[in-house]
LOVO-766606 format. One record per residue (C-alpha): x, y, z; chain. Coordinates in nm, 4 decimals. Layout:
% LOVO-766606
REC,X,Y,Z,mol
REC,X,Y,Z,A .
...
This chain:
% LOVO-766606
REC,X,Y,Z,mol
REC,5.6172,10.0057,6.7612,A .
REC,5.6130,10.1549,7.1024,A .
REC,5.8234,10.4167,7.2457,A .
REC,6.2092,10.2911,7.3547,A .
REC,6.2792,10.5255,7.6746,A .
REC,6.6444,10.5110,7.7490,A .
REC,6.7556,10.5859,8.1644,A .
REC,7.1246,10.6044,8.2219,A .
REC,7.3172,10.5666,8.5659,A .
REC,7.5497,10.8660,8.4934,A .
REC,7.7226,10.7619,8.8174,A .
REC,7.7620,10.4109,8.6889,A .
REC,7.8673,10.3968,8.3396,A .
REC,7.9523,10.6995,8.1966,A .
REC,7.8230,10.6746,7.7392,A .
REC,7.8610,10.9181,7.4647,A .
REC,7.5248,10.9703,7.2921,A .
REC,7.6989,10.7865,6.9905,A .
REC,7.7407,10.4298,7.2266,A .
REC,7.3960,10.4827,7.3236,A .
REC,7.2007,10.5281,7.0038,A .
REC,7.4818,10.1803,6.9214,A .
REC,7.3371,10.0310,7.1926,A .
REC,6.9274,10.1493,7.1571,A .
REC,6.9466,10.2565,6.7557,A .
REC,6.5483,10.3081,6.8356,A .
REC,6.5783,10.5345,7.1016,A .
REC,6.3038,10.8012,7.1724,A .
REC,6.4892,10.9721,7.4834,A .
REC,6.7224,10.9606,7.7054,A .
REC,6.6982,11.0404,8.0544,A .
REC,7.0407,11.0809,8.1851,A .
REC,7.1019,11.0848,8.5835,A .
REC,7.4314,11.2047,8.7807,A .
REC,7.5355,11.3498,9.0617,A .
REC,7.6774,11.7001,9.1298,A .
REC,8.0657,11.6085,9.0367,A .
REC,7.9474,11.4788,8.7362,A .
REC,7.7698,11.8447,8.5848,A .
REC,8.0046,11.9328,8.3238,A .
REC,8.0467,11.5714,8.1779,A .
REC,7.6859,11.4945,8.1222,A .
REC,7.6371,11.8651,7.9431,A .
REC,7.8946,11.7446,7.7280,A .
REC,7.7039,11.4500,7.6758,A .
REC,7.3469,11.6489,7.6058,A .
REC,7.5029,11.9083,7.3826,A .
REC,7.2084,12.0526,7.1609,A .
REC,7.0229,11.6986,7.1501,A .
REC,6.6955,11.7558,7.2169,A .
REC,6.6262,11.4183,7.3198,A .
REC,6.8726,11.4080,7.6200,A .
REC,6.6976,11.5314,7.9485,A .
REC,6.9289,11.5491,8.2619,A .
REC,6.8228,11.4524,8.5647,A .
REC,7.0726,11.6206,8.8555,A .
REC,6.9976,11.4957,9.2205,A .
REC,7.1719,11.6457,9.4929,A .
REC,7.1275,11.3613,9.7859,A .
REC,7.4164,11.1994,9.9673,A .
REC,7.2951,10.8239,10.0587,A .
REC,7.4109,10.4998,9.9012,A .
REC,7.1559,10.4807,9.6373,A .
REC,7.0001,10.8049,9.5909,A .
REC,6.9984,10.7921,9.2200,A .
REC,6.9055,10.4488,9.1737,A .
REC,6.5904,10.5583,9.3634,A .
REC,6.5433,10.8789,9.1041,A .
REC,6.6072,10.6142,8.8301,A .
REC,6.3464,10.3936,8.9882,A .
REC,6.1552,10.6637,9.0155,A .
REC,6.1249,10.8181,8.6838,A .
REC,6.0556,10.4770,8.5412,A .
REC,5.7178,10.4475,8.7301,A .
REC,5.6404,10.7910,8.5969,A .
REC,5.6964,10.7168,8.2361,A .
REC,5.5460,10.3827,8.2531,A .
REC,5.2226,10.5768,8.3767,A .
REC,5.2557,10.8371,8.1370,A .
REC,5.3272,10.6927,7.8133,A .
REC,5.1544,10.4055,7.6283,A .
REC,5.2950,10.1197,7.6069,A .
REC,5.6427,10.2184,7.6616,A .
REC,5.9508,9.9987,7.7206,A .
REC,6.2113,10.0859,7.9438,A .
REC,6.5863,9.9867,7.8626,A .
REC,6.8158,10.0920,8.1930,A .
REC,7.1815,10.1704,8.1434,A .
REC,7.4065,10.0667,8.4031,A .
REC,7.6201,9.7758,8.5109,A .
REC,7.4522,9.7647,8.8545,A .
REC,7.2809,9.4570,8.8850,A .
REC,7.0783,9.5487,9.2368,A .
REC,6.7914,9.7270,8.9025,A .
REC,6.7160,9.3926,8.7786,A .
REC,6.4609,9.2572,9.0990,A .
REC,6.2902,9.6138,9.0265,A .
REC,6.3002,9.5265,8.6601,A .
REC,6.1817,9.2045,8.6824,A .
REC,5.8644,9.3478,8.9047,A .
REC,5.7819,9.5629,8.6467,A .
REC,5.7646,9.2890,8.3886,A .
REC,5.5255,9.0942,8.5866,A .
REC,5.2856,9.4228,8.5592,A .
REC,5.3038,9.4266,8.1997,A .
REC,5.5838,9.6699,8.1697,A .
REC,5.8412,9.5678,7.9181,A .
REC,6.2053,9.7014,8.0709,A .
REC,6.5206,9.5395,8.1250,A .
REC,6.8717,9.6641,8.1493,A .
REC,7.1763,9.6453,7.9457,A .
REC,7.5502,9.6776,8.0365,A .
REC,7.8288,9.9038,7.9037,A .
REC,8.2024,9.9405,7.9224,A .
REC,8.4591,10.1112,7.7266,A .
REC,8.7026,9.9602,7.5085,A .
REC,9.0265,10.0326,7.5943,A .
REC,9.2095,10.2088,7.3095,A .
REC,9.4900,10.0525,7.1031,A .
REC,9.7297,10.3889,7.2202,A .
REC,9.6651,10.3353,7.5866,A .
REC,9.7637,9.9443,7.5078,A .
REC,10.0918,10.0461,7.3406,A .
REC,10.2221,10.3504,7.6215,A .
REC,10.1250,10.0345,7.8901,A .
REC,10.3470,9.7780,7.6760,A .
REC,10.6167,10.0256,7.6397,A .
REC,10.6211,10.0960,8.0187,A .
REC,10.6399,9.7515,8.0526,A .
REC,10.9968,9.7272,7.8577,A .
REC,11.1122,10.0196,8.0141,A .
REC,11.0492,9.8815,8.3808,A .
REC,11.2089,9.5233,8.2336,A .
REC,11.4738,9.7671,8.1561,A .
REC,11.5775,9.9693,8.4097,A .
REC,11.7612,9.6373,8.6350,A .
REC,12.0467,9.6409,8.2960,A .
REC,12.1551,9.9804,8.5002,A .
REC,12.2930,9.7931,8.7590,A .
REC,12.6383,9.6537,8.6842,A .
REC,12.8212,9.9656,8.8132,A .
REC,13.0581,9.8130,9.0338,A .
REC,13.2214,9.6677,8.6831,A .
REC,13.5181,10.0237,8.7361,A .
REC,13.5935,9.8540,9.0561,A .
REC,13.6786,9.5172,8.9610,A .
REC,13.9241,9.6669,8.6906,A .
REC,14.0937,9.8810,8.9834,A .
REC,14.1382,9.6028,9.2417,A .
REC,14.2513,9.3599,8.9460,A .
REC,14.4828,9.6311,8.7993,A .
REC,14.5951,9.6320,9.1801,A .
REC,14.6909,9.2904,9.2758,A .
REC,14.9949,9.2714,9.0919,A .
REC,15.1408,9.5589,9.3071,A .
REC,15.0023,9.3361,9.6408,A .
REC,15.1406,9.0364,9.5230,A .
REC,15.4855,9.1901,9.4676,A .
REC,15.4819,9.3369,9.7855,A .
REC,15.3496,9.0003,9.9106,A .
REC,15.6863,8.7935,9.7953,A .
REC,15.9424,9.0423,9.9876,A .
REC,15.9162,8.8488,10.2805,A .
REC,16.0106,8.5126,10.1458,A .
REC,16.3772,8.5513,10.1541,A .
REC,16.4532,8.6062,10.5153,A .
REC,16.4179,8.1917,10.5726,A .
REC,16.7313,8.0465,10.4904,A .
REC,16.6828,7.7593,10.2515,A .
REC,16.8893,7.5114,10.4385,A .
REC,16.7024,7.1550,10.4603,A .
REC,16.4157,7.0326,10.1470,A .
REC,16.1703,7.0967,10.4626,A .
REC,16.2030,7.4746,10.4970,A .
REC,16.2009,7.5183,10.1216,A .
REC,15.8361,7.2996,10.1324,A .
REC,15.7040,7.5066,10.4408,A .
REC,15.8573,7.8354,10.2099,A .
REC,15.6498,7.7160,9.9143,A .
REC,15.3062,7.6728,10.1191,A .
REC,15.3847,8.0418,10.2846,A .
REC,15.3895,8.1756,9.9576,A .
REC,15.0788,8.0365,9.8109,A .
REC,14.8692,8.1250,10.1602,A .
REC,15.0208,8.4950,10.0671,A .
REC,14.8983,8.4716,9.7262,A .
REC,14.5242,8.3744,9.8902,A .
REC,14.5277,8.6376,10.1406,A .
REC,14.6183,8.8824,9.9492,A .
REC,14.3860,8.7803,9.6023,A .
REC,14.0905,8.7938,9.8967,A .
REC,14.2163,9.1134,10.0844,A .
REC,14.0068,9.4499,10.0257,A .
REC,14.1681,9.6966,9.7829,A .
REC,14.2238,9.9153,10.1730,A .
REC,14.3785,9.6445,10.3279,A .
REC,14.7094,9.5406,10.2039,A .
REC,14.9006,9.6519,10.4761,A .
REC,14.7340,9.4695,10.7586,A .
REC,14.7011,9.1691,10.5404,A .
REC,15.0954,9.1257,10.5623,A .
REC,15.1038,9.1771,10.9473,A .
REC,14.8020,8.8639,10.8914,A .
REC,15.0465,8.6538,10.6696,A .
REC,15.3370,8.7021,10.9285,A .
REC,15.1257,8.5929,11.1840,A .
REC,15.0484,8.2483,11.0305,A .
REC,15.3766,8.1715,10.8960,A .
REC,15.5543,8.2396,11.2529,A .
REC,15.4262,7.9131,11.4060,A .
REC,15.5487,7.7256,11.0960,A .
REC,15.9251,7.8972,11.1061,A .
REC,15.9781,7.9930,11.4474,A .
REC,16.2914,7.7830,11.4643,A .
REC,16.4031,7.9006,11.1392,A .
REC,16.2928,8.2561,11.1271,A .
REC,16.4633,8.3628,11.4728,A .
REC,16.8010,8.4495,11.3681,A .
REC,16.6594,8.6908,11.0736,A .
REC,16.3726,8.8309,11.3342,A .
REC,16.6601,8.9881,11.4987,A .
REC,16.8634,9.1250,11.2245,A .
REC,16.5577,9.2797,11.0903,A .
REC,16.4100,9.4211,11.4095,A .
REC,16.5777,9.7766,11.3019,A .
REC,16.3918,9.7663,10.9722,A .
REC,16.0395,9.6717,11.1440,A .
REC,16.1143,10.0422,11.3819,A .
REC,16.1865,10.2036,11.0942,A .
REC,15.8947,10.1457,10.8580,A .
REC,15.6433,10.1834,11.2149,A .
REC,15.8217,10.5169,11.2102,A .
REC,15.6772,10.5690,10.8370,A .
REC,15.3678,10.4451,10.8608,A .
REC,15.2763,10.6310,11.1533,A .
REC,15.2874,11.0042,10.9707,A .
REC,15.1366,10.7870,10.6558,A .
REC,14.8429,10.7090,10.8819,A .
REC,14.7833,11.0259,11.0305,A .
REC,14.7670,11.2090,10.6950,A .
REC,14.5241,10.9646,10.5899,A .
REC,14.3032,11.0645,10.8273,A .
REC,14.3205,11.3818,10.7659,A .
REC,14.2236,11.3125,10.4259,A .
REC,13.9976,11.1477,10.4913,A .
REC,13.8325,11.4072,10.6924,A .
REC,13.9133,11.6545,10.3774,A .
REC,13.7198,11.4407,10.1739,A .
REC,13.3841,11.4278,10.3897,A .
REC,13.3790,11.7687,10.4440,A .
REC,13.3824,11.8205,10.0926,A .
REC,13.1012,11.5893,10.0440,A .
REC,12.8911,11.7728,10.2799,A .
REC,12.9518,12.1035,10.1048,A .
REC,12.9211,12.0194,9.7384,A .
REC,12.5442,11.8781,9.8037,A .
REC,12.3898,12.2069,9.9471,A .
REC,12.5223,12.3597,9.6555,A .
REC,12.3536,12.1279,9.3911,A .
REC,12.0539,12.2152,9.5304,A .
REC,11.7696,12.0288,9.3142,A .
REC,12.0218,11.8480,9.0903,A .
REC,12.1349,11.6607,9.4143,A .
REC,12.1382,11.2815,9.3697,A .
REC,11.8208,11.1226,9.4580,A .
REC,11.9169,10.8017,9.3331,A .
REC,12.2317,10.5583,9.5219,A .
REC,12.3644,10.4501,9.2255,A .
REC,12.3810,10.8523,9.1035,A .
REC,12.5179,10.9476,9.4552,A .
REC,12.7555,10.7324,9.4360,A .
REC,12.9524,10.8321,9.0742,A .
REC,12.9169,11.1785,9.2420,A .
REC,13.1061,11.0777,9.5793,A .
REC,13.3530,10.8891,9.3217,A .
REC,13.4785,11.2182,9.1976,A .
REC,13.4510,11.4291,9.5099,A .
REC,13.6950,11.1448,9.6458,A .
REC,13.9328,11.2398,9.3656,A .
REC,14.1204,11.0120,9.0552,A .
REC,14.1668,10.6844,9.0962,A .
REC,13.8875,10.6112,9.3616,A .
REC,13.6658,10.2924,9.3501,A .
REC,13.3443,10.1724,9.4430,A .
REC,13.4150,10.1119,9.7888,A .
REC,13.5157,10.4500,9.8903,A .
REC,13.2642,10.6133,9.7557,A .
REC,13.0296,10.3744,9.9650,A .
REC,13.2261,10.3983,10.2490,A .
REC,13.2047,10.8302,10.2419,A .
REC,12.7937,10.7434,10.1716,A .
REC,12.8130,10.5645,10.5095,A .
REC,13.0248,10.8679,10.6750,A .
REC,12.7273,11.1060,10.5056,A .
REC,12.4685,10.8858,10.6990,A .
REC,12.6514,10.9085,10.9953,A .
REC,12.6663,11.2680,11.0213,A .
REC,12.2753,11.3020,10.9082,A .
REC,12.3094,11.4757,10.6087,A .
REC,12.1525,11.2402,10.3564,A .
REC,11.9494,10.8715,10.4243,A .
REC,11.9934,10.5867,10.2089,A .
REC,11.6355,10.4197,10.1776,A .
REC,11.6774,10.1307,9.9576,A .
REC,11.7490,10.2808,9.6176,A .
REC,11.6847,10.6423,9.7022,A .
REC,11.8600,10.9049,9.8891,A .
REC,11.6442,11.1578,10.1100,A .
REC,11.7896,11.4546,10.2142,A .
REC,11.6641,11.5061,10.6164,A .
């Protein structure tokens, strides 16, 4: 039987010695061409095998080594008897060339190769997989908030009812048009932000004047002394807000220098940490509204999901 010379495209496919003599079990050589990035890897491949010749090339157009490979198979063909050529590589653009060198008598042809992937890689890609599929079951944080506004709402609602006794309950009419200013309280105040409740019963007032103006005028009066009064003490309420408010951001923008790497680089992350800067009993919605402030002033930058630090 004649000789079985073996070429590989190095740059192509990239065999062990133990795929190749699985794919050529007959193989007398191996001639095994690659490129300069490729040095150390086909070494590895030669080891002490006597039989493995390397074949470096050093040029820099499209198909330098397919025109060594070429090459070298015209010199063998010459120089051995009756050889046959098998050609490595998954490059079809060797099989016109092939085929030309059948029709002279030459028997070569070329055979393809690619590595199975392993059953390890399979399993770290599945579990990546189900972690990804995961990672979206993080996202009911807002769940602390809900239990503050509900555990809230009774307190609104109380405050809510207060009004209802200044309309005398003379006629069956006013008690109706009393009934129907409750329940629009009860709507206004179930769909008011946790921030809100005080403007929401300036917003109730407001509707339920048109409906009561005739009734509502004698008790308007008598209770115009009470209305000063609680201006007066909402008006130092409101200022100190403020100024805690402006407490509270300026703590924000100190405690993140100081983390230094362990700052928050996720929102949801950011946002626990704001929670507790903002102090006991704060919700969801503050600690998104000091994010906002933080934006505002440049020193972080909500990007979807993460937080950059400018």
């Amino acid at each position: 039987m004649s000789e079985l010379h073996v070429l590989v495209d190095f740059e192509n496919v990239q065999p062990t010695m133990f795929d190749l003599i699985k794919l050529a079990p007959e193989l007398k050589d191996v001639w095994l061409f690659h490129g300069p990035t490729l040095n150390k890897r086909a070494a590895k491949v030669k080891g002490d095998d006597a039989r493995v010749t390397l074949v470096p090339h050093s040029g820099k157009g499209k198909n330098a080594l397919d025109f060594h490979l070429t090459f070298y198979l015209g010199y063998l063909a010459a120089r051995r008897a009756e050889p046959r050529m098998l050609v490595v590589s998954n490059d079809q653009g060797y099989d016109s060339m092939l085929d030309h060198a059948k029709s002279l008598g030459i028997e070569a042809s070329r055979v393809g190769f690619k590595v199975k992937e392993k059953p390890a890689a399979k399993k770290v890609a599945a579990a990546k997989k189900v972690v990804s599929a995961e990672k979206p079951a993080a996202a009911p944080v807002p769940a602390p908030a809900k239990k503050a506004a509900a555990k809230k709402t009774p307190v609104k609602k109380v405050a809510a009812k207060t009004p209802a006794p200044v309309a005398p309950a003379t006629k069956k009419t006013v008690a109706k048009k009393a009934a129907t200013k409750n329940a629009t309280v009860k709507k206004v105040v179930a769909e008011a932000a946790p921030a809100k409740a005080v403007p929401t019963k300036k917003a109730v007032a407001k509707k339920s004047a048109p409906k009561h103006a005739a009734v509502q005028k004698p008790a308007a009066v008598s209770s115009a002394p009470a209305a000063k009064a609680a201006a007066k003490a909402a008006a130092p309420k409101a200022s100190a807000k403020a100024a805690s408010t402006d407490n509270v951001l300026a703590r924000a923008k100190a405690s993140l220098p100081k983390m230094g790497n362990n700052r928050p680089t996720k929102l949801s992350r950011l946002l626990r940490h704001l929670t507790s800067t903002v102090g006991q009993g704060a919700t969801l919605a503050q600690a998104d509204a000091l994010s906002r402030q933080l934006e505002e002033v440049k020193v972080i930058q909500v990007v979807g999901d993460l937080v950059l630090y400018p």
